[in-house]
C-alpha positions in Angstrom: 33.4 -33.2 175.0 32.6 -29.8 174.1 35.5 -27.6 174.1 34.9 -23.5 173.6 37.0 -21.5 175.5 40.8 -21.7 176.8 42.4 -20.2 179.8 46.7 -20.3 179.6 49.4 -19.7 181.9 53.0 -19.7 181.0 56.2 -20.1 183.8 59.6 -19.7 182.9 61.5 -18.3 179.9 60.7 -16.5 177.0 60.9 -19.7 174.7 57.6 -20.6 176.7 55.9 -17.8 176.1 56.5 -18.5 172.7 55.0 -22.2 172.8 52.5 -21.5 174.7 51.4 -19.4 171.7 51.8 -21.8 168.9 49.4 -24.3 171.4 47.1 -21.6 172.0 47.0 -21.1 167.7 46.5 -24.6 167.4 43.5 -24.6 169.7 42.4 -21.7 167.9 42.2 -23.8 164.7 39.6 -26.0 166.2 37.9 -23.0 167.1 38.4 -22.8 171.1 39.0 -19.1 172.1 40.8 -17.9 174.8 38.6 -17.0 177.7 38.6 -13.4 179.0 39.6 -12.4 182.3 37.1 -13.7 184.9 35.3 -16.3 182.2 35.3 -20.3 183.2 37.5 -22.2 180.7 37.1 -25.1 179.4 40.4 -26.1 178.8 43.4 -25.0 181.1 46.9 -25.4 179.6 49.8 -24.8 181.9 53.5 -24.8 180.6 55.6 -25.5 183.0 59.5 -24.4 184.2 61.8 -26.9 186.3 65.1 -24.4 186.2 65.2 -24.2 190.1 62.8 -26.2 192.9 61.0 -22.4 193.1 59.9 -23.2 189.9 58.8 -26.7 190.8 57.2 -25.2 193.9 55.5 -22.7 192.0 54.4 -24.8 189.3 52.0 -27.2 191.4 50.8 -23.9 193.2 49.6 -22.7 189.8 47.9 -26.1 188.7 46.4 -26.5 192.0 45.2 -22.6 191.7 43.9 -23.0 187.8 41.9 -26.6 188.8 39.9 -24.1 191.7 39.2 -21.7 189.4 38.1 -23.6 186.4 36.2 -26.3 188.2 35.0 -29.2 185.2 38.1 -27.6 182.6 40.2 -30.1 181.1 43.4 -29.2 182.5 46.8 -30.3 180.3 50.1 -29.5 182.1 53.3 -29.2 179.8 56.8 -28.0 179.6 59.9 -28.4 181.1 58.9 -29.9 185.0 55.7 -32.0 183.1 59.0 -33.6 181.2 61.2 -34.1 184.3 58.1 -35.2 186.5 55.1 -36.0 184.6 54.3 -39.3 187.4 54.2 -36.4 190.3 52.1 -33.6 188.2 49.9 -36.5 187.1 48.7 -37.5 191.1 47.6 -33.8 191.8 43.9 -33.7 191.3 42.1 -32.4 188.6 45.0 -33.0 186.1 44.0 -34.6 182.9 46.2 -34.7 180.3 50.3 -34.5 181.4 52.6 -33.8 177.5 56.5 -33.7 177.6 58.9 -31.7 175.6 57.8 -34.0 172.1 54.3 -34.3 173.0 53.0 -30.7 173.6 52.5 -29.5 170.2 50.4 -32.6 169.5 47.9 -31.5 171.7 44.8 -31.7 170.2 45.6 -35.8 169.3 46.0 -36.4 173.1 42.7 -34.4 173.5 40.6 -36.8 171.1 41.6 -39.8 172.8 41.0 -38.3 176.4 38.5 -40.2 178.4 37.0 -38.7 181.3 38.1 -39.5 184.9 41.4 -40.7 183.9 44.8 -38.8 183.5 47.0 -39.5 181.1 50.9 -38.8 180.9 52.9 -38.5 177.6 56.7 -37.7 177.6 59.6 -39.3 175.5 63.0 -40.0 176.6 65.6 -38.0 176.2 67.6 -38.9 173.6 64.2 -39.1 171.8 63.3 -35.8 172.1 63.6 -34.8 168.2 60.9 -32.4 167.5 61.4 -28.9 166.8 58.5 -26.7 166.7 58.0 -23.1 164.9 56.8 -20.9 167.2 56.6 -17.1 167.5 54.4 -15.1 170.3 53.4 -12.0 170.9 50.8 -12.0 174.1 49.6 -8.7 175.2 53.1 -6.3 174.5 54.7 -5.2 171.8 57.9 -7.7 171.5 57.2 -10.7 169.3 59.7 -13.7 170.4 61.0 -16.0 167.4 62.0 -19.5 168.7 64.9 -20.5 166.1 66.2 -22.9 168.5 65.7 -25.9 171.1 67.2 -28.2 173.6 71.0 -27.9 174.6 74.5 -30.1 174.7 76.3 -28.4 177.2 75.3 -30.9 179.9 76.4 -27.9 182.8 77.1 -29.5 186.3 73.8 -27.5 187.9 71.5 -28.3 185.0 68.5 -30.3 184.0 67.4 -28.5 180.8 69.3 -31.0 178.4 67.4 -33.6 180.4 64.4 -31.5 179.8 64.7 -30.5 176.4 66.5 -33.0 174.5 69.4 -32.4 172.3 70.7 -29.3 170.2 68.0 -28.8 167.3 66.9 -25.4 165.5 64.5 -24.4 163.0 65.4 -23.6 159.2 66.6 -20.0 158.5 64.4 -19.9 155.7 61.3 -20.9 157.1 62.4 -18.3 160.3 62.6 -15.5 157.5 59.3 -16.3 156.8 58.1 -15.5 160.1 59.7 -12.6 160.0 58.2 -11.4 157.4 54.8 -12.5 159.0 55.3 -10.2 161.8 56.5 -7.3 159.9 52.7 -8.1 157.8 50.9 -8.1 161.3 52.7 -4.4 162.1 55.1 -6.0 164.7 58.4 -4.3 165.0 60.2 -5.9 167.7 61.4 -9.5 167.5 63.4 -11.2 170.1 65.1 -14.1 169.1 64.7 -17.0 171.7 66.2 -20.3 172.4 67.7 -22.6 175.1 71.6 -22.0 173.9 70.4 -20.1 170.9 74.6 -19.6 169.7 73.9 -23.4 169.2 72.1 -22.8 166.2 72.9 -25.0 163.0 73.2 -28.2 164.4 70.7 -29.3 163.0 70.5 -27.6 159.5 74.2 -27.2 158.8 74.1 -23.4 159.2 75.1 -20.7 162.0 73.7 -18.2 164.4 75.5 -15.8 162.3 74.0 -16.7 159.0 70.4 -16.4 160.5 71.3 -13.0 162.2 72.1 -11.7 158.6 69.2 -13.5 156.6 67.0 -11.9 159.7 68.8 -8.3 159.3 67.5 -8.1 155.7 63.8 -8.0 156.8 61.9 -5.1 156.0 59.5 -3.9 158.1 60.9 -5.0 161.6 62.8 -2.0 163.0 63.9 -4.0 165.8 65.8 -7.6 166.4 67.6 -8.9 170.1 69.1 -11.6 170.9 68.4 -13.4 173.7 70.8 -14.7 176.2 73.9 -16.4 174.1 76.1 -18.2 175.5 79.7 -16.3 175.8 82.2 -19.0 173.9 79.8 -18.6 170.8 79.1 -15.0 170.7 81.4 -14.6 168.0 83.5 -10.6 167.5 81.9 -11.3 164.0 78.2 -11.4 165.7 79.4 -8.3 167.9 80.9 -6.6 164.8 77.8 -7.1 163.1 75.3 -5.9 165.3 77.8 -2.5 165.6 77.3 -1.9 162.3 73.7 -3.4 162.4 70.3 -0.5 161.9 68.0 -4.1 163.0 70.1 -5.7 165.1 70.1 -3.9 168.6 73.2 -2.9 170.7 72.0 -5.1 173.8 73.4 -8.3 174.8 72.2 -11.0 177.6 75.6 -13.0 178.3 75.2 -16.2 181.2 78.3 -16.0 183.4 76.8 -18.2 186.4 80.4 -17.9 188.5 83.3 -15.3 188.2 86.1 -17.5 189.5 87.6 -19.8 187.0 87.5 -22.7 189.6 83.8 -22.7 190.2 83.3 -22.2 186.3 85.2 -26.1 186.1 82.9 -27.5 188.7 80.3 -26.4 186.4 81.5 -27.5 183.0 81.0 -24.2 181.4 83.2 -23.8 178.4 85.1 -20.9 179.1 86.9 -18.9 182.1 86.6 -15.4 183.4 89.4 -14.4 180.5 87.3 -15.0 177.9 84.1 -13.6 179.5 86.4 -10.3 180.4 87.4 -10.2 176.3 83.8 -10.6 175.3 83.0 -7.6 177.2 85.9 -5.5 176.8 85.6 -6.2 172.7 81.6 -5.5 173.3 82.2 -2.0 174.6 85.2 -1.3 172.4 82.7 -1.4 169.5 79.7 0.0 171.2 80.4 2.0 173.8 76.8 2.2 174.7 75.8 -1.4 174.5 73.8 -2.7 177.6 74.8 -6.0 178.7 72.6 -8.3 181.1 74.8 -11.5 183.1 73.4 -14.4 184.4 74.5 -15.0 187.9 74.4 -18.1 190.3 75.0 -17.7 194.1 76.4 -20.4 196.4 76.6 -23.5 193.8 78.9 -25.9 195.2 82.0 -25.4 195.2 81.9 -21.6 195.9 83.3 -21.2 199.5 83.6 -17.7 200.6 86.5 -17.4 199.1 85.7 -18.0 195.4 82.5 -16.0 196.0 84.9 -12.8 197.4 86.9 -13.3 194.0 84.0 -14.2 192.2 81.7 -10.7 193.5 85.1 -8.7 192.7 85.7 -10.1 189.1 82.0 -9.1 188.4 82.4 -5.4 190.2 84.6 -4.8 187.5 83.2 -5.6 184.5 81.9 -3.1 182.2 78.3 -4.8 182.0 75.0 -2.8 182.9 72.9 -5.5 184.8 72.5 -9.0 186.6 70.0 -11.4 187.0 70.7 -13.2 190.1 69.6 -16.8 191.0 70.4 -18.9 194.3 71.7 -21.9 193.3 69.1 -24.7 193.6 69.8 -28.5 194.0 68.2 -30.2 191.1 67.5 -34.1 191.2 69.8 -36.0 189.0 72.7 -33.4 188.1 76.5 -34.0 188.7 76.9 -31.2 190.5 75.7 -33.1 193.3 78.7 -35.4 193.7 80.6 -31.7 194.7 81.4 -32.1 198.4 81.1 -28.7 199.2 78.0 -27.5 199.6 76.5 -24.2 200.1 74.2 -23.4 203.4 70.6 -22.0 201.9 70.9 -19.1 204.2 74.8 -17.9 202.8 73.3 -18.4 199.5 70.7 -16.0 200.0 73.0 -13.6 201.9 75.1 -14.1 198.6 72.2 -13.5 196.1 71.4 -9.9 198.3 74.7 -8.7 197.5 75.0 -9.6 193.6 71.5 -7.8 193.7 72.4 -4.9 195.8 75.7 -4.6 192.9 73.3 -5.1 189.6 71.1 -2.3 190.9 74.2 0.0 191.4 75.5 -1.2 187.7 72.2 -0.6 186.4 71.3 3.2 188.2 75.1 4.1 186.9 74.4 2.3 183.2 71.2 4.7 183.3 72.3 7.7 184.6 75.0 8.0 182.2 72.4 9.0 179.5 70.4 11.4 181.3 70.3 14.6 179.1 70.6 12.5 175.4 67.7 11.7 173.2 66.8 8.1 171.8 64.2 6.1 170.0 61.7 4.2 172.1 59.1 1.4 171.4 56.0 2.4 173.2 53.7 0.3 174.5 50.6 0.6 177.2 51.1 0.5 181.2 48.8 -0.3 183.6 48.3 3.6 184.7 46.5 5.7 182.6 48.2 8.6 180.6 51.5 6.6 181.1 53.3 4.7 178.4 56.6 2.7 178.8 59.0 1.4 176.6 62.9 0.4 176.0 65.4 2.3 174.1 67.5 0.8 171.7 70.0 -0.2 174.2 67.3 -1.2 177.0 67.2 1.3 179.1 63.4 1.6 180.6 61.4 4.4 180.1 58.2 6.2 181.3 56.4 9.0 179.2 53.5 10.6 180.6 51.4 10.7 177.1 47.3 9.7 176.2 47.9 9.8 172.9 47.3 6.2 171.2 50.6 5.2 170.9 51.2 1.7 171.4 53.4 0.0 169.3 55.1 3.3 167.7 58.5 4.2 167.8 59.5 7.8 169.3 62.3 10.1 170.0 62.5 11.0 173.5 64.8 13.0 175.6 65.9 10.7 178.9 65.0 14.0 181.8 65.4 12.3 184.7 66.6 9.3 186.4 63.9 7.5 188.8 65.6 5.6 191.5 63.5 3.9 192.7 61.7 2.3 190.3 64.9 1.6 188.3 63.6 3.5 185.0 64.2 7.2 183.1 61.4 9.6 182.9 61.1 10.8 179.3 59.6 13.2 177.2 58.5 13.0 173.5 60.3 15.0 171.2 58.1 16.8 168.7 
């Protein structure tokens, strides 16, 4: 089969995004080119995200959408629900080629020995799943993201990721310096670090998170390095110390709390209680007062009655954090959360998520507003309205600069004028 151009979509997390652009390299190295907006593909890989049924849901929406619109396109599903469910991706029609979390980077094998007219499904087992693959992506923004580690231990109550993406596992530091270094050469100066429990890192290699974030902080050439979320148990007061004192290492922090009373936090197996997520923000703030710091929040998991959520939505109204990302809890086939007798209606959950929501946005407009009037340094990149640029301060606060000028991928000095409500972001001006 002839094979020229090759049309992606990613779902899910940054680490994706990431993969999907070490697949779309590889591709590249047989000479396919991606396919420009509007062009018929002949090749369609999806990567795939199972975190909630949404994503499920949403995921055999978008195959079923990319089969219409690239009719006669080899179309190769991967990722995290091709894993989980490769038997039920593999029945929708127009699928061809089905890879799981140790297949997808062999991609171009499966495609050799494709026959027309009859899908084929490739996943491992679990406790097979080995492979750890160097990927780093950049897409269509500024941000590079650096995948330095894979798959996860932690086994949480709600959770199918382990199940999804094997075991603990993480790139050398070495070979992630390299990387570096590659995108510093490229003129990239952003680099996000991504993983799926990326404080994890070592197990593999015998060394820590906090070894790579120094080796990584002596870079030159990247003005910029974040950390994706971490969990809070192994974000360290040595990692937090470091990035105070760090020029690289930004003062922004993504910590998952899922549940803010300790007895929903057992139900779930997370490894630690509300103390220790209180100390890692209090000790956060106490060395950078300015520090912006995302939570992970679940609403309704089972166990929360309306009591635990009351002293759950209190513990988190008093924390000193700047944003949350809020997420319904969704049953997930196979996880021990559901052997929890009490279970959550849909319709409380969703009351539940509007609230956390309502209180992140309040957080967020304060966390903002606070820095009205001060100057900072912004990575610009292009919007889709012309004249406008946006961008994120050191410490992640959004901002919009009416400018023409070619800026895009340049660090500025602003001054923050004016906080925009309703769009959640600061109107800024370049400092000349």
């Amino acid at each position: 089969m002839t094979l020229e151009r090759a049309a992606y979509y990613t779902l899910g997390c940054k680490l994706n995004f990431a993969e999907t652009s070490t697949i779309a390299e590889k591709l590249a190295s047989r000479g396919i080119v991606t396919a420009k907006r509007g062009e018929r593909a002949d090749i369609v890989v999806i990567n795939t995200c199972s975190v909630t049924d949404l994503a499920d849901r949403k995921c055999r929406q978008i195959i079923r959408r990319y089969v219409k619109m690239h009719p006669g396109a080899v179309v190769v599903v991967t990722g995290c629900y091709a894993q989980l469910k490769p038997g039920s991706i593999e029945e929708i029609e127009g699928v061809d080629l089905v890879l799981g979390a140790n297949e997808k980077m062999k991609l171009l094998d499966y495609l050799d020995g494709l026959t027309a007219g009859k899908p084929q499904a490739h996943t491992t087992q679990r406790n097979e799943i080995t492979a750890f693959d160097y990927s780093c992506s950049r897409g269509d923004r500024t941000r590079y993201f650096l995948k330095v580690q894979d798959g996860c231990d932690y086994f949480c109550s709600y959770c199918t990721i382990p199940f999804a993406r094997g075991r603990s596992r993480n790139g050398e530091i070495a070979k992630l310096v390299d990387q570096a270094r590659r995108v510093a050469a490229e003129g990239g100066k952003e680099i996000v670090l991504t993983g799926v429990n990326v404080g994890d890192f070592g197990k593999t290699t015998g060394e820590t998170f906090f070894d790579l974030v120094k080796a990584l902080d002596g870079v030159d050439g990247i003005e910029r390095f974040r950390i994706s979320s971490i969990e809070p148990n192994l974000l360290t007061d040595e990692i937090i110390d470091f990035v105070a004192k760090s020029r690289r290492f930004m003062p922004h922090f993504h910590l998952p709390l899922q549940a803010g009373s300790d007895e929903v936090l057992k139900l779930m197996r997370r490894r630690y209680d509300t103390s220790l997520f209180r100390d890692k923000v209090h000790h956060i703030k106490e060395v950078i007062p300015d520090a912006f710091i995302g939570v992970d929040v679940i609403a309704g998991a089972r166990g929360e009655t309306d009591e635990l959520f009351e002293r759950s939505y209190d513990f988190i109204s008093s924390l000193d954090v700047s944003q949350l990302h809020v997420f319904p809890y969704s049953e997930r086939p196979g996880t021990a959360a559901l052997r929890i007798d009490h279970v959550v209606p849909k319709e409380v959950r969703h009351q539940r998520c509007n609230r956390l929501i309502a209180l992140s946005d309040g957080k967020l407009l304060d966390f903002y507003a606070k820095h009205v009037g001060r100057k900072a340094k912004v990575l610009l990149e292009h919007s889709k309205l012309p004249g406008v640029m946006n961008g994120f301060t050191d410490n992640y606060i959004k901002v919009e600069v009416a400018t023409s000028a070619p800026l895009d991928n340049c660090i500025v000095e602003v001054s923050l004028d004016a906080l925009d409500r309703t769009s959640h972001h600061v109107l800024a001006t370049i400092v000349d």
